[in-house]
N, C-alpha and C positions, 0 to 999 in steps of 0.2 A: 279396234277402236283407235282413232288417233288422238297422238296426245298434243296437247297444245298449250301454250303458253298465257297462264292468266291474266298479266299484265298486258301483256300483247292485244289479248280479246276484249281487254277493258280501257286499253288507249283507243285503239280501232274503233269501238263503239260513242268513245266520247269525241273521236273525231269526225264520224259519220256525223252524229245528231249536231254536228254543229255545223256540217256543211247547208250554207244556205238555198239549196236546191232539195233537199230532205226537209217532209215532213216531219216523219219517224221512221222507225226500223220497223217490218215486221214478221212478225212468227210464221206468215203463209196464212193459206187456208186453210191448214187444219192446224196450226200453232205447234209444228215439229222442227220450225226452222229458229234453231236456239244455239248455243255453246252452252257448255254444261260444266261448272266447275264447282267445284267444292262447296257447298250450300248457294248455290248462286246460278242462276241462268239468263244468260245474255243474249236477250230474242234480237232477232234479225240477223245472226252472224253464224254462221258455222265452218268447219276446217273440213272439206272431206277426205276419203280415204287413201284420194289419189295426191293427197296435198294442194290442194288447191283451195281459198277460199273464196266464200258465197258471204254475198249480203242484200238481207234484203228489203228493199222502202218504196215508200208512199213517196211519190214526188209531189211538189209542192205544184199548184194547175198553172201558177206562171213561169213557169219551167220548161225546159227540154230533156229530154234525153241524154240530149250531149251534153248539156250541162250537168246533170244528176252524174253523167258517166265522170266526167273531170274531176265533179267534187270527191266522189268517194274514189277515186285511184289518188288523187292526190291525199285524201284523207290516211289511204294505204300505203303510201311514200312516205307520209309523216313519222308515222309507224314504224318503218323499218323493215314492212314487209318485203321480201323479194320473189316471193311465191306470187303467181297467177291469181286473179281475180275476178270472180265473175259476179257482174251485177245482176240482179233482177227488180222489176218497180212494177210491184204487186196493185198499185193505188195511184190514184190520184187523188190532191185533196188541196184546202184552201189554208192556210197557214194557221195556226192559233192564233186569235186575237186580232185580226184582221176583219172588219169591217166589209163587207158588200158595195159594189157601189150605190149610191144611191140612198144608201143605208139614210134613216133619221138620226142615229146616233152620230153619222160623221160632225156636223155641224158641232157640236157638242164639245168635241175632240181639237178643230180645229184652233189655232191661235186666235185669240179676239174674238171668240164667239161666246156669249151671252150665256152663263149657264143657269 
């Protein structure tokens, strides 16, 4: 088992979800990809054996790759990590709270529009 640094796994995570190329973090497909600390699990991140860590997200559909990859290595740099890091982007998906184009509700939203 390796052991890992709580604070470490819970800056990491609050730096990923704020990278704006992330959806969210997530657990995989079968929901085993977590950190696991003392009453608390922090899906999308894990340390493996060989020390190296994984994170894993839904990238946001107006995004890249390359983009998703800068936001969480830089999110990783924030951190302090100096361990290897690999990404994985299980999803794609449209951001919360974001509107469609063409949506009826845009009009709504927009400045000077008639509510």
């Amino acid at each position: 088992m390796t052991i890992i640094d709580a604070d470490t796994v819970r800056r990491l995570a609050v730096a990923v979800d704020a990278a704006p190329s992330v959806v969210s973090r997530s657990a995989g497909r079968f929901g085993g990809v977590a950190a696991y600390l003392p009453g608390e699990r922090v899906v999308g991140i894990r340390r493996t054996e060989a020390g190296r860590w994984e994170v894993h997200v839904v990238m946001a559909i107006d995004s890249t790759v390359s983009l998703v990859e800068a936001d969480v290595l830089g999110a990783a740099q924030s951190v302090g990590l100096t361990e290897p890091v690999d990404l994985f982007v299980v999803d794609i998906a449209e951001r919360q709270g974001e509107l469609p184009p063409g949506s009826d509700q845009v009009d709504r939203l927009l400045p000077g529009a008639a509510l």
